[in-house]
C-alpha positions in Angstrom: -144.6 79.9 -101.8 -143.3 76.8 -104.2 -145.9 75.8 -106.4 -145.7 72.4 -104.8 -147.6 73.7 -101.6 -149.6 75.7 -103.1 -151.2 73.0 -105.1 -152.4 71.6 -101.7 -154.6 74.6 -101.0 -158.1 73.0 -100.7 -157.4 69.8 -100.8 -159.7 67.0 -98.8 -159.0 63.5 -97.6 -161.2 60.9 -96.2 -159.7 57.6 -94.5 -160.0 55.5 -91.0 -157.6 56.5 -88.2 -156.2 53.4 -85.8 -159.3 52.7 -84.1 -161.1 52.6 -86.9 -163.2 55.8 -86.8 -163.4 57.8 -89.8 -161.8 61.6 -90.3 -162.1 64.1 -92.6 -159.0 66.4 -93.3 -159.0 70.0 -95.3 -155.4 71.8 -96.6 -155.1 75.1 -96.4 -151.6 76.4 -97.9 -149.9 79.6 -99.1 -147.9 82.7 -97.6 -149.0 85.0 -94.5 -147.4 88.4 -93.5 -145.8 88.3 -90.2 -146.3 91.9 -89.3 -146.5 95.5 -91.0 -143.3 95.0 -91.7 -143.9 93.1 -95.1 -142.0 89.7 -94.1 -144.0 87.1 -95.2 -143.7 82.9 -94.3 -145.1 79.9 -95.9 -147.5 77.8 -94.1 -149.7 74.4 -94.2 -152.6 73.8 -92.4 -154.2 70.8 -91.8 -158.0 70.4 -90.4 -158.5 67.3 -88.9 -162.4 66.3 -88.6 -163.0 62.8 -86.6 -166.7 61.7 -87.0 -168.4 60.4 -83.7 -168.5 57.0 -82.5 -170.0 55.1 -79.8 -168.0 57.1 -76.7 -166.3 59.5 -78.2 -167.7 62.7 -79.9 -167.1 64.6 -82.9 -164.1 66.4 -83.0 -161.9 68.9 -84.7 -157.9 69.8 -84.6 -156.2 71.9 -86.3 -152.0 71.4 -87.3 -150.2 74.7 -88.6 -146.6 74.7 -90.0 -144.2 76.9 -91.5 -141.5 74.5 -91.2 -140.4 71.1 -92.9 -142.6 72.1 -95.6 -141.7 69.9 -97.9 -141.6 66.6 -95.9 -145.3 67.6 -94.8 -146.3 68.0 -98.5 -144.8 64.7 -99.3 -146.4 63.2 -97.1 -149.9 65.2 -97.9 -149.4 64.1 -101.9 -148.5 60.6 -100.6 -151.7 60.2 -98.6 -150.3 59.1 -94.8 -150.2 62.3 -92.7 -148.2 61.9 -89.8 -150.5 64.2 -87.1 -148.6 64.1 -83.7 -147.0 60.9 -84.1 -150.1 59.1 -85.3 -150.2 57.8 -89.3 -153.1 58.7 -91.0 -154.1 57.3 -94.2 -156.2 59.0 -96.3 -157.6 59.2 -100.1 -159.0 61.8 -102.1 -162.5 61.7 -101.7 -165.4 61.1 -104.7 -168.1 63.6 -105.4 -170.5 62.2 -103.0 -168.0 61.7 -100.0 -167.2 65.7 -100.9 -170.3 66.5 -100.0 -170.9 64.9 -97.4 -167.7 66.2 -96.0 -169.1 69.5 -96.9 -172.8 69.5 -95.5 -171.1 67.4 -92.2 -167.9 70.6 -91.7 -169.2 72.9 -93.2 -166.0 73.2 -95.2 -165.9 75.0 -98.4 
């Protein structure tokens, strides 16, 4: 695993999709073992969290990658995920906002 992604292990976000409501994201990034075999892959994963609002509930996604590593860390360090098509912006959140995200996901 580059150093590069693996920096991005743990890493949370906090910003306002297009309709305004606001989501939570967690990184998880390193290397996994494919089989017994001993062949291992790098991998990103991104946890999406969108808070409820008035009609729509709470909701969680998940987005896991072993390829185009390196344009999805870009992006991750640049702070405008592209999740399915759909630009996300997002911002490291403060100490406060990081627990919230924490006592709201239950993310460590």
């Amino acid at each position: 695993m580059s150093q590069d992604h693996s920096a991005l292990n743990g890493l949370l976000g906090i910003g306002t999709d297009a309709q305004g409501r606001l989501f939570y994201l967690r990184v998880a990034a390193g290397e996994m073992a494919y089989d017994r075999g001993g062949e291992t892959f790098d991998y990103i994963q991104v946890f999406l969290y969108q808070t409820a609002a008035p009609g729509k509930p709470a909701d969680a996604n998940d987005m896991f990658e072993t390829d185009c590593l390196d344009e999805i860390a870009g992006e991750l360090r640049s702070g405008v995920l592209d999740w399915y098509d759909e630009p996300l912006a997002f911002r490291i959140p403060t100490e406060e906002e990081r627990a919230l995200i924490r006592s709201t996901t239950g993310w460590e």
